[in-house]
C-alpha positions in Angstrom: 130.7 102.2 91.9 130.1 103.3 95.6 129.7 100.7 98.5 126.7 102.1 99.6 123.3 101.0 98.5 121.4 103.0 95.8 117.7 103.5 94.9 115.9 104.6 92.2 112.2 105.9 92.4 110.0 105.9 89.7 106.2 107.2 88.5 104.7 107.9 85.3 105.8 112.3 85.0 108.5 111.8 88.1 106.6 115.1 89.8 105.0 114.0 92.5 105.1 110.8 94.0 108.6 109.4 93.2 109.6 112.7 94.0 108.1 112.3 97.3 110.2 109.0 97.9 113.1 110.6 96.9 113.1 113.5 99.5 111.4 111.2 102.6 114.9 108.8 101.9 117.1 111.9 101.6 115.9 113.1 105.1 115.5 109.3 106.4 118.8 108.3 105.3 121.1 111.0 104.5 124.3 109.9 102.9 123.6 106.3 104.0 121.5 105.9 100.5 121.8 106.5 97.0 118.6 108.3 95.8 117.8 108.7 92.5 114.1 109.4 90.4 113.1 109.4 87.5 110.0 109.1 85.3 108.1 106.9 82.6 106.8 109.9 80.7 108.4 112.7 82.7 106.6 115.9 83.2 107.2 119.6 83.1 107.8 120.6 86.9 106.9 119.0 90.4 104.1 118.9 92.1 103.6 121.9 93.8 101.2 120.1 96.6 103.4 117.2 97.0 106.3 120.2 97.1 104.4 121.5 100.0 103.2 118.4 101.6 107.3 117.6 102.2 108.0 120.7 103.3 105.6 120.3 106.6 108.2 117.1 107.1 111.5 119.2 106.4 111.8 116.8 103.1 113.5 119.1 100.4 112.8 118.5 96.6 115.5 121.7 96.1 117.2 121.2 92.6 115.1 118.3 91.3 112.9 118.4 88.5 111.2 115.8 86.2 113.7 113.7 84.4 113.4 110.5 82.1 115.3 107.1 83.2 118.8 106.7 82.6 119.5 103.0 81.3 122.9 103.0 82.8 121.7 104.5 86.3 118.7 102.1 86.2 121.2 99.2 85.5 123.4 100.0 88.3 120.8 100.6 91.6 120.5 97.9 93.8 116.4 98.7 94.0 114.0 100.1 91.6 111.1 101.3 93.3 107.7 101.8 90.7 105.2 104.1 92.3 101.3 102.5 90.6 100.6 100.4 88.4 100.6 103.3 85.7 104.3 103.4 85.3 106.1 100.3 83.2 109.5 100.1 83.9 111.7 97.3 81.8 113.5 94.9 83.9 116.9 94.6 83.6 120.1 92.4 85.5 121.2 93.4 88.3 118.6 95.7 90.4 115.5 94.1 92.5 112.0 95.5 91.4 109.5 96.4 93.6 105.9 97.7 92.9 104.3 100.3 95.5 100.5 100.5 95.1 100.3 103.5 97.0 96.8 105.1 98.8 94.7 107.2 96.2 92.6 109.0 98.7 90.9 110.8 95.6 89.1 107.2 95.0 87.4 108.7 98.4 86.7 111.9 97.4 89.4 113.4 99.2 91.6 115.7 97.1 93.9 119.2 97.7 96.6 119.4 99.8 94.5 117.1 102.2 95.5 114.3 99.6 98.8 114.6 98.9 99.5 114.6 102.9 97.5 111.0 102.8 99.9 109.9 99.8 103.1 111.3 101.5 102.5 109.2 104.9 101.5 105.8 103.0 105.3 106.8 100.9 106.8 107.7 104.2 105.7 104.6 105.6 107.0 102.3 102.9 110.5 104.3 102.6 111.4 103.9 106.4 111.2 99.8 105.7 113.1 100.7 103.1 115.6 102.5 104.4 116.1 100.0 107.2 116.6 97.2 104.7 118.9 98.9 102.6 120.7 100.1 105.9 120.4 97.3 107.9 118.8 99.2 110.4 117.2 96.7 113.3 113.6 95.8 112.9 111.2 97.2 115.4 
């Protein structure tokens, strides 16, 4: 068990947007952080435009690919992060929940690599409170 405070980020094929939370809190926090993610239904590989939409930030995805949930990992994280509605994840003691209804600029006709930068800033947005409150970092 380490002292320092873990995550886990979740989505339904774990390729593109809890990927995406993953790397922002790698680069946010660095060591500070447990990151971990995971998917409902995982898929075959990651995103290559959320890939490329971290890359523009220096946020690596290097090594990762689509994996399921582990029931141990889940059970020890302090948060579990769900990225949309679409993804179920089963509550269980221990871990706080939280539900991230992130932008969907494609609901606005906006798609490509145009999209995924939109997605990656309303993520980035959300994991810097999270980083501060898992950190303790001073609010602003």
């Amino acid at each position: 068990m380490s002292d320092k405070p873990s995550v886990l980020f979740v989505c339904v094929k774990n390729g593109g947007k809890s990927q995406m939370a993953a790397a922002l809190m790698r680069r946010l926090a660095g060591d500070a952080v447990e990151v971990n993610s995971a998917g409902t239904r995982p898929g075959k590989q990651l995103n290559a435009l959320a890939v490329q939409s971290l890359q523009e930030v220096g946020a690596s995805t290097a090594g990762e690919a689509p994996k399921p949930i582990d029931p141990a990992l889940l059970a020890r994280m302090d948060v579990v992060v769900t990225l949309g509605a679409e993804a179920q994840v089963d509550q269980v003691p221990g871990p706080v929940f939280e539900t991230w209804e992130t932008d969907e600029p494609s609901e606005r006709g906006i798609d490509g690599i145009e999209r995924m930068r939109l997605v990656r800033n309303d993520i980035a947005a959300r994991v810097k409170d999270l980083s501060d409150r898992l950190t303790g970092a001073p609010e602003r």
